[in-house]
C-alpha positions in Angstrom: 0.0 0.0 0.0 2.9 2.4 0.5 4.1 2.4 -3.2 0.5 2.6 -4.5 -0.6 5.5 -6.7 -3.1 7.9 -5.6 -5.3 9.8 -8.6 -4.6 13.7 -8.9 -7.8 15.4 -10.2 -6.5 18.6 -12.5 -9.3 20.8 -13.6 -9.3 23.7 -15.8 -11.0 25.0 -19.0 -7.4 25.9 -21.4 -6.4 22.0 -22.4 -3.1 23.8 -23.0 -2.9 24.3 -19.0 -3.8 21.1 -18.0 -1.1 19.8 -20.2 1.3 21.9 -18.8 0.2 20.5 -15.2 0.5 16.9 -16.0 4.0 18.0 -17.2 4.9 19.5 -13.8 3.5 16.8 -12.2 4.5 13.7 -13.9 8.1 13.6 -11.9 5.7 12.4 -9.1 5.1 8.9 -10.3 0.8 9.6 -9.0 -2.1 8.9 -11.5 -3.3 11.8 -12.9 -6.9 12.6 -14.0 -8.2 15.7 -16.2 -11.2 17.4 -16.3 -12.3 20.7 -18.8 -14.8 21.6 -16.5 -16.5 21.4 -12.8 -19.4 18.7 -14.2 -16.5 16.4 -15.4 -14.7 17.0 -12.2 -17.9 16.1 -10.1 -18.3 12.8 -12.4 -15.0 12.0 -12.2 -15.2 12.5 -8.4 -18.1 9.8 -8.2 -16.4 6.9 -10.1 -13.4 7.2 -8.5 -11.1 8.1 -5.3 -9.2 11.3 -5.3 -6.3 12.5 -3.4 -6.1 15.8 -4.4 -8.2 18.5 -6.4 -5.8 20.9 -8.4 -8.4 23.1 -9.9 -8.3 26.6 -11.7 -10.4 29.7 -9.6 -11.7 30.6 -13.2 -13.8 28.7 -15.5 -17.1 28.9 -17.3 -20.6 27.7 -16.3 -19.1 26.5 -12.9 -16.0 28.2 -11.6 -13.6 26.8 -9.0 -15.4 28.4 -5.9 -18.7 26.5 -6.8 -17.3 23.4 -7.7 -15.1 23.6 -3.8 -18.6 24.2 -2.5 -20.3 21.5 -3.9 -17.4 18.9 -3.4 -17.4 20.0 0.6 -20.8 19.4 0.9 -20.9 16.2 -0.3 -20.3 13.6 2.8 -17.8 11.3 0.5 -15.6 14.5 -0.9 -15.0 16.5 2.6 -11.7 15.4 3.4 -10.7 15.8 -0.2 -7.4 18.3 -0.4 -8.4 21.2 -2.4 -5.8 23.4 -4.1 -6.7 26.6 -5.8 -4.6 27.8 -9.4 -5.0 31.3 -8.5 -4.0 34.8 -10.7 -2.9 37.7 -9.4 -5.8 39.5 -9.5 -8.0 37.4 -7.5 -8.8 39.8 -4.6 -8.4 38.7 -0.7 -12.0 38.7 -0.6 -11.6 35.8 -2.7 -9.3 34.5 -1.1 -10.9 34.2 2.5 -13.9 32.7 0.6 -11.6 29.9 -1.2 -10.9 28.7 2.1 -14.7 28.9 3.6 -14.8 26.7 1.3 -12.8 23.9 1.7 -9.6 25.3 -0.2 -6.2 24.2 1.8 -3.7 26.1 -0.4 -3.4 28.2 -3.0 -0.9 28.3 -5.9 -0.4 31.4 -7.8 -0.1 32.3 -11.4 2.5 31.9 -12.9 3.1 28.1 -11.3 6.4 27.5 -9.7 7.2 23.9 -10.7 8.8 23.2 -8.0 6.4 24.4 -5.4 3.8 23.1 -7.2 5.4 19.5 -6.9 6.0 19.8 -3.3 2.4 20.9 -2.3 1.2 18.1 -4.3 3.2 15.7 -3.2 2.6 16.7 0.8 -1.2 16.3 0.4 -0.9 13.0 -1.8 1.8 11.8 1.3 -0.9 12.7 3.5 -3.4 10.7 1.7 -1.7 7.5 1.4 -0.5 7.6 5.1 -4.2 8.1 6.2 -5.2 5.3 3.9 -2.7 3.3 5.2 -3.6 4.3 9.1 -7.3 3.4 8.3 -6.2 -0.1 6.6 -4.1 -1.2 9.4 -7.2 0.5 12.0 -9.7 -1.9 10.2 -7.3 -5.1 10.5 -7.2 -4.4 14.3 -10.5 -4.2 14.6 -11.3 -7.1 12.8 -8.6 -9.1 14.9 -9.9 -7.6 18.2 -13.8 -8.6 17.2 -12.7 -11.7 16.1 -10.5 -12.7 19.2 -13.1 -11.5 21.5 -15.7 -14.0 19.8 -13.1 -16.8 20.2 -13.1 -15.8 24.4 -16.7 -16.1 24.6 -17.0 -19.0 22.4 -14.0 -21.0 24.4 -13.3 -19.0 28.1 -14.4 -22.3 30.0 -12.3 -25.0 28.4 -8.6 -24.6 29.4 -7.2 -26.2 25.8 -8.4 -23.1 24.2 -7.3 -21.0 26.4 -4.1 -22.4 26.2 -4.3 -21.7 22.2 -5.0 -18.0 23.0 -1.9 -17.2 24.8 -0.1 -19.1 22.3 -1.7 -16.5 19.1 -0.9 -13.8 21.5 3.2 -14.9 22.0 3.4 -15.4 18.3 1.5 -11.4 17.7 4.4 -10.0 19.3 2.2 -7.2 21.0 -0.3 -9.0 22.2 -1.2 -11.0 25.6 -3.5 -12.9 27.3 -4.6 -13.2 31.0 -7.2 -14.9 33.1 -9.0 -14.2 36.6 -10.3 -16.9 38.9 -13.4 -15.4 40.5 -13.7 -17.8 43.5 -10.1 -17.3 44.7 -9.1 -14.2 43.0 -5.5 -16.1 41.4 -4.3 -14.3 38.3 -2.4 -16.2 35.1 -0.8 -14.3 32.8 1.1 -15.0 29.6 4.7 -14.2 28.5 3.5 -11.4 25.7 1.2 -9.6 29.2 4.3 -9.8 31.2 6.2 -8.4 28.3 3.2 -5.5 27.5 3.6 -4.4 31.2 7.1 -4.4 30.9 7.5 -6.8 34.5 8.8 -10.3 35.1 7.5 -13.4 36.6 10.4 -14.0 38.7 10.6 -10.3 39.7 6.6 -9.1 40.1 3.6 -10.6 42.5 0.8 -11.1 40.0 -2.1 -9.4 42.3 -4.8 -7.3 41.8 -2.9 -4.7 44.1 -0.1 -4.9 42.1 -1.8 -4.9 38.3 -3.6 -2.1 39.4 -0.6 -0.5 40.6 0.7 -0.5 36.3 -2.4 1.6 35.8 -2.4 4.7 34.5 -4.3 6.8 37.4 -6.9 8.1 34.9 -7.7 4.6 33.9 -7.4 3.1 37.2 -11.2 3.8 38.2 -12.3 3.1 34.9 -11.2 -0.9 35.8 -13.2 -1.4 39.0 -16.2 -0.1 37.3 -15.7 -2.7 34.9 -15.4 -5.4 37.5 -18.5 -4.1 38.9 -20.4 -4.3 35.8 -19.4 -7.7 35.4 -21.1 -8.6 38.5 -24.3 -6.8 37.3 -24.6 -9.4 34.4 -22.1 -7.6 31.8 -20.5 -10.5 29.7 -17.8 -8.9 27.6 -15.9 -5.4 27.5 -13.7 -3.7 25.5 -12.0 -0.5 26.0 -8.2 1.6 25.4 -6.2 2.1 28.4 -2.7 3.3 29.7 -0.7 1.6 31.5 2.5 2.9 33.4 6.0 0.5 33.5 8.1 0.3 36.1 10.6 2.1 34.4 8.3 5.2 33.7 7.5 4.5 30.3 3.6 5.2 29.1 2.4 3.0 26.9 -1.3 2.9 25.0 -3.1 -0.4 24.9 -6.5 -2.3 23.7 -8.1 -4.8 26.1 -11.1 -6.7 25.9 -12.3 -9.2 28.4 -15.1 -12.1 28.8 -17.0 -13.5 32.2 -18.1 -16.7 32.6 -20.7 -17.2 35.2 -22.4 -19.8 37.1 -26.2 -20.4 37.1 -26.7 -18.3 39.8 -25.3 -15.3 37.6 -21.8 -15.3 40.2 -18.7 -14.4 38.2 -16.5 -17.4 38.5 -14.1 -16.6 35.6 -12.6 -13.4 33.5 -10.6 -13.9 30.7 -8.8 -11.3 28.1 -6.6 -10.4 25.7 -4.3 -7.2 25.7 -2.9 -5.6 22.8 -0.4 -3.0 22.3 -1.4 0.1 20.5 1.4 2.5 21.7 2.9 2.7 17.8 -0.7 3.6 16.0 -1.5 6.1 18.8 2.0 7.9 17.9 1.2 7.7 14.0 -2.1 8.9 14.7 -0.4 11.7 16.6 2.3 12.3 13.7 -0.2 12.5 11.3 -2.2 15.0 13.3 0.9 17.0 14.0 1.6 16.9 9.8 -1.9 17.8 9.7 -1.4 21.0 11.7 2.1 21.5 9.8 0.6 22.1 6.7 -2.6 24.1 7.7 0.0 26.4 9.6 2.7 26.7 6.8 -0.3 27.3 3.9 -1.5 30.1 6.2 1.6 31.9 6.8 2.3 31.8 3.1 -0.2 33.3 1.7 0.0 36.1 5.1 3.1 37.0 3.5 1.0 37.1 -0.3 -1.5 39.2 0.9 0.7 41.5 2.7 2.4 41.8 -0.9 -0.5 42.2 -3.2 -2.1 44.4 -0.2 1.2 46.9 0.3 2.5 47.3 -3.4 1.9 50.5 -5.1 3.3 51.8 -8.1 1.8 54.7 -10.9 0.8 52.1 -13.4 -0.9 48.4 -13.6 2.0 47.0 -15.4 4.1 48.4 -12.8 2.9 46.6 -10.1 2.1 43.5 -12.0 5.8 43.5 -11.7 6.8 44.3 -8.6 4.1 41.7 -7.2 5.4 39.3 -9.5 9.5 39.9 -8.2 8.1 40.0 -4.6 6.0 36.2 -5.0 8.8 35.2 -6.8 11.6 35.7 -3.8 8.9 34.5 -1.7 8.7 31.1 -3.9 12.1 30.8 -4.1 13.1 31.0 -0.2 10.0 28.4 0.2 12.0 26.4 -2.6 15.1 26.3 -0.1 12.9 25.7 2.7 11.2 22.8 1.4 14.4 21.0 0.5 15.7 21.2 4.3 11.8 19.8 5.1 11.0 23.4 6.4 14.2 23.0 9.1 15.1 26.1 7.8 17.5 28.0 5.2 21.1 28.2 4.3 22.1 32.1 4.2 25.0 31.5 1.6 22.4 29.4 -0.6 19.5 32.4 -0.1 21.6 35.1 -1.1 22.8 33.8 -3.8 19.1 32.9 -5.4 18.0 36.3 -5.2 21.6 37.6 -6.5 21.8 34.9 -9.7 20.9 36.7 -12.7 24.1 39.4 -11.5 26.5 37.0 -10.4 28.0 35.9 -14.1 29.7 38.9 -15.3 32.0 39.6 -12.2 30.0 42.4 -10.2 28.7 40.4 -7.5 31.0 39.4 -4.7 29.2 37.8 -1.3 29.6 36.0 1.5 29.9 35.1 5.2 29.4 33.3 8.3 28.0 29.6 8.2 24.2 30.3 9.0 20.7 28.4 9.1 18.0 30.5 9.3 14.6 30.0 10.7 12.2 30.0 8.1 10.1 33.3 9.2 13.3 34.7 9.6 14.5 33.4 5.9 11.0 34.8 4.2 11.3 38.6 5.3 15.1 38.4 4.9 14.2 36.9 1.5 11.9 39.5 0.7 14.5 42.6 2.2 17.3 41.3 -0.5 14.6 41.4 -3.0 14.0 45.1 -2.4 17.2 46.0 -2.5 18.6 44.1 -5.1 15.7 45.3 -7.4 16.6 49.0 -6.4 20.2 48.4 -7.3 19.2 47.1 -11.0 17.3 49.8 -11.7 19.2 52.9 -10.3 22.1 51.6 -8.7 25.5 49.7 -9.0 23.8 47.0 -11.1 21.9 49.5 -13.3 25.9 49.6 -15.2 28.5 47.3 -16.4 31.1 49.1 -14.0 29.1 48.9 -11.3 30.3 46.3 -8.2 28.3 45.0 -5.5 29.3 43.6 -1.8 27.3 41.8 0.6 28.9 40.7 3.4 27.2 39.1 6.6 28.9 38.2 10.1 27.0 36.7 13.6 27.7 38.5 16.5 25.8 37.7 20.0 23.4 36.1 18.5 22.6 38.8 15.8 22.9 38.7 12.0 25.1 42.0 10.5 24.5 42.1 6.7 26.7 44.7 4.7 25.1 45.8 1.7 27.9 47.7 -0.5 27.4 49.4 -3.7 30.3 51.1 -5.9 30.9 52.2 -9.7 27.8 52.8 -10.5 25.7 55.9 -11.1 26.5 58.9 -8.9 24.1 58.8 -5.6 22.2 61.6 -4.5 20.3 61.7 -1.1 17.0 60.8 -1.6 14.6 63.7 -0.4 12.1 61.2 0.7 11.8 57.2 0.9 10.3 55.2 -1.6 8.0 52.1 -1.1 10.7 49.5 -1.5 12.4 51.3 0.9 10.0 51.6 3.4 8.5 48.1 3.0 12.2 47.1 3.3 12.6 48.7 6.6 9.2 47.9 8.2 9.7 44.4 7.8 13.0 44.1 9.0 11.7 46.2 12.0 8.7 45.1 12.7 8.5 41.7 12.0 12.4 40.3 12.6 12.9 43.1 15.8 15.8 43.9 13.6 17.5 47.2 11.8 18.0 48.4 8.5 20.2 51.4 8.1 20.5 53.5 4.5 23.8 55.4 4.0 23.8 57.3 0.6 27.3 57.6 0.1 27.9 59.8 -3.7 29.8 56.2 -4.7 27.1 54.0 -3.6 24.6 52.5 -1.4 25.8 51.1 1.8 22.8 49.5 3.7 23.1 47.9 6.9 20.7 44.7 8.1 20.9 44.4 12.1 18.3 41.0 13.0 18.3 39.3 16.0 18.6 35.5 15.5 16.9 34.4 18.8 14.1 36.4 20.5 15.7 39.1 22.8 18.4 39.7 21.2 18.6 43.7 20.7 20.4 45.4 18.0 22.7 47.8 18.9 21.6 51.6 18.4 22.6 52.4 15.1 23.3 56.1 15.1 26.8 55.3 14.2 26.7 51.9 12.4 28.8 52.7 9.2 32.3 52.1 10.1 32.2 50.5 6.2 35.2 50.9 4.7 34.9 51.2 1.0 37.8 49.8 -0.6 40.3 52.4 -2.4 40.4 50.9 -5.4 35.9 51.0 -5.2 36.1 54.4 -4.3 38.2 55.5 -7.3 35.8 53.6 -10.0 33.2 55.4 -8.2 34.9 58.9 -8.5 36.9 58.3 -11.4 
């Protein structure tokens, strides 16, 4: 089951699109399905099972926000990943109403290969593990119905019972035990001594002592099960914790069967215990991946709303662009993220993405200090060296083939000092008042990282100066005085020259 494919639904009106997808997605090794509209999705949806919806916001007749509706409110579909194909002009509005309806992540236009691959794969991932969970959940049922038939088919002749403890040796996890209800002995097999984590030689099998490996919480819940036994109960089954010597929790099934006399006395309990502790923790894992990816697709598209929201420019084909540059450094620090499985991102390796298409002919020159960034702290920092380097292309020391460009980063009690130098380029005057980039640039690194960003207009160049704390309470120093940059000699002269 762990190598089987799962079907991909892609949806969307432009067949040139959907190709395009299937493309993208083909690396994957999944099954994917095409639809050219939101009725063919919906009959595709009834013949077969789907892992994940990839469908376009825009279509005719039914557009992606109706077909999401009707998909959640169908009882078979809700659990169905949904991911919007979004363009940038779909309004937050829009947005916010995508995920009232079921939507877990949207993917904007134009698609990042890449990130598109690793948000499909996550959610397919996802969907063959909870397969998986809900296959193995069904064979444990089906074992624990059918060995608690077997008890109160076979409790009163000894042979069987004998066979029982034998199954439960050969499970592995799983034990049996018996209770005399005239003289209140106890037998237990090797696989319950081994689930309790005790010994034969080295534990008094009592009902003092068993009691005793109890979780407290559970503890009362096993006397009121004795006491429903005497009130005519015949079988139980129930999930309980038990505590080892050594301190170690662990998470079990037990079910148990009374045989009684013809007066209705108890004379005999007997029960199997299984160990559950491994599917509780992959139930837990996959509720924590669960919770991963909600958190991680909300935080993203914060930061793309905060973009599309906070751009300006005098023109639409202006900002088309600078939203465009800002999602793209935000895809491509997510890129770097997702490689390290969102452990965070290499400095070295983010600078040099958002420095790439300047780094051939020789006016580039970066580098520092060994550093893994946390990932909020990587996205803003991302999005700073976008600013700036986009500033630099159009005015600055990259705006000319004689123009050079430092950055330079150390760590220092806990804080990150980044060095941006520009030289030979066009001469600098003081700005008279500071533009968006600028201001975007410096609220971020302020406000969200706790951090600095300093401007010094020097007539060679830009010097800019990035103070950000690396762990919370870590204060920048006051930065009244934070340009002791030297500008090489040789720099200085291009500059002048």
């Amino acid at each position: 089951m762990e190598h089987e494919k799962v079907n991909i639904l892609l949806v969307d009106d432009q067949p040139a699109k959907l190709l395009a997808y299937e493309v993208i997605l083909k690396e994957l090794g999944e099954h994917l399905v095409v639809a050219t509209s939101g009725r063919e999705a919906l009959e595709i949806l009834l013949k077969n099972e789907i892992a994940v919806i990839l469908v376009d916001v825009c279509m005719p007749e039914l557009d992606g926000f109706e077909l999401a509706q009707m998909i959640r409110e169908h009882p078979r579909f809700q659990k169905i990943a949904i991911i919007f194909i979004s363009a940038i002009q779909v309004s937050d509005f829009d947005r916010l109403r995508g995920y009232e309806m079921g939507a877990v992540d949207y993917v904007p236009v134009p698609v990042v290969p890449e990130v598109l691959r690793a948000k499909i794969k996550v959610f397919a991932e996802l969907y063959r593990k909870t397969r998986e969970l809900e296959h193995l959940n069904r064979e444990l049922e089906n074992r624990v119905r059918a060995r608690t038939a077997e008890l109160e088919r076979s409790t009163a002749q000894l042979i069987e019972s004998e066979q029982r403890r034998s199954m439960a040796i050969a499970a592995g996890r799983m034990g049996s035990w018996d209770w005399d209800g005239v003289n209140g002995d106890w037998m237990w097999d090797e696989g319950q001594y081994r689930i309790f984590g005790v010994t034969p030689q080295g534990f008094e099998l009592n009902s003092v002592n068993i009691m005793g490996l109890l979780h407290p919480e559970d503890a009362a819940r096993a006397s009121q099960v004795i006491a429903e036994f005497g009130r005519g109960t015949t079988s139980y089954e129930t999930e309980f914790r038990i505590i080892r010597p050594d301190g170690e929790e662990r998470w079990c099934v037990g079910t148990a069967a009374a045989t009684t006399d013809r007066t209705g006395r108890v004379i005999r309990v007997s029960g199997v215990t299984i160990d559950i502790t491994e599917r509780k923790r992959a139930e837990e894992r996959q509720n924590l991946l669960t919770r991963e990816v909600d958190h991680r697709a909300k935080n993203a598209l914060t930061l793309a709303q905060s973009i599309v929201r906070l751009t300006k420019a005098d023109s639409v084909g202006t900002y088309v662009s600078a939203v465009e540059g800002r999602i793209s450094a935000l895809a491509r620090v997510h890129t770097i993220l997702s490689l390290s499985s969102w452990q965070g991102a290499e400095m070295s390796r983010l600078v040099a993405e958002e420095l790439a298409p300047y780094a051939t002919g020789g006016q580039v020159d970066f580098g520092g200090a060994e550093l893994q960034l946390q990932p909020a702290t990587a996205q803003t920092l991302a999005l700073a060296l976008h600013e700036l380097v986009t500033n630099s292309a159009k005015y600055g020391a990259l705006s000319v083939r004689s123009g050079q460009l430092s950055v330079k980063w150390t760590i220092e009690h806990d804080r990150l000092d980044l060095v941006w130098i520009e030289t030979g380029g066009p001469l600098v005057h003081v700005p008279t008042s500071r533009g968006f980039g600028t201001r975007s640039l410096m609220a971020s690194v302020e406000s969200q990282l706790g951090g600095r960003a300093v401007f010094d207009w020097r007539p060679e160049g830009l010097v800019c100066r990035l103070l950000v704390p690396l762990r919370p309470g870590v204060t920048p120093p006051e930065a009244t005085n934070a340009f002791a940059v030297p500008v090489a000699e040789g720099a200085r002269q291009r500059a002048t020259g």
